[in-house]
N, C-alpha and C positions, 0 to 999 in steps of 0.2 A: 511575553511569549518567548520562548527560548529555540529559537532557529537549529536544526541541526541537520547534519548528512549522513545517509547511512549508506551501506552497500554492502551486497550480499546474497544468496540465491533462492528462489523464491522452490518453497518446501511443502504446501499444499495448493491443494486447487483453489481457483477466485471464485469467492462466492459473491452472487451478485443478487441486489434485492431492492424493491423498490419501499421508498417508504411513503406513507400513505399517512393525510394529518398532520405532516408538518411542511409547512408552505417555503423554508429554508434549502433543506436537503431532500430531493426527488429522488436519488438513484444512490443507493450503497455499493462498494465493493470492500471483501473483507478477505486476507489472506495472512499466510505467515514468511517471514525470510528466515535464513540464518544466516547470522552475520560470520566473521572469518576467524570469530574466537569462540564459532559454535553455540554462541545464544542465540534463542530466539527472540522475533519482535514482531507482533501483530501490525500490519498495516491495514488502517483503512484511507479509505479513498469514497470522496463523495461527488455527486455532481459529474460536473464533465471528468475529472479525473476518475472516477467509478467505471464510465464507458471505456478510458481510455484502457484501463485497467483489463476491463474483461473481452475487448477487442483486439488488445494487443500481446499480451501479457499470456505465460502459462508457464505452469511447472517446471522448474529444473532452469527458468534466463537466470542471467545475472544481469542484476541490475541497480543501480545506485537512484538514492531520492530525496529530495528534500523536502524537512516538513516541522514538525515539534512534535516534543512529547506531551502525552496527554495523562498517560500513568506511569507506571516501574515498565513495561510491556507493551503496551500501547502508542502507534506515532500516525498523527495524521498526514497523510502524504499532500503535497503542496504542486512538484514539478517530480517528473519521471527523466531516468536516463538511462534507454537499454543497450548495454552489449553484446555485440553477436561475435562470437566465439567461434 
C-alpha cells in the first residue's frame, strides 16, 4: 500500500450512496479535488469517512488527506484535514 498526502480544493459536489450486498463498505462518498498543479483526483471515502465527508465537507473547502492510490485518478481517503480560510 503506498501511503500518500494530498491537498487541494474540492471542485464538485459529494456524492453520497449507500451500498447495498456488501457487508464491508455500507456508505460511499465520491467527489473530485484539484490539486495546486490543476490536476484532478477522485476521492472516495467509505464508511464513517463517507459520513464525515458528506456532513462536513462541500464545494469550493480546501482541504488536505491522507489516503493511497488505488488508480492513475483515484485515492482512497483514510484521515480528513479541513482549512477554513
Amino acid at each position: 500500500m503506498n501511503i500518500c498526502f494530498f491537498m487541494g480544493k474540492i471542485v464538485s459536489d459529494i456524492n453520497f450512496k449507500f451500498i447495498i450486498n456488501d457487508k464491508q463498505n455500507i456508505s460511499i462518498a465520491i467527489f473530485e479535488i484539484e490539486l495546486n498543479n490543476k490536476s484532478k483526483i477522485t476521492v472516495i471515502g467509505y464508511n464513517e469517512m463517507a459520513d464525515f465527508c458528506y456532513s462536513r465537507l462541500k464545494k469550493n473547502d480546501n482541504i488536505a488527506f491522507q489516503g493511497y492510490l488505488c488508480s492513475e485518478i483515484k485515492a482512497i481517503a483514510m484521515t480528513f484535514y479541513i482549512f477554513i480560510c
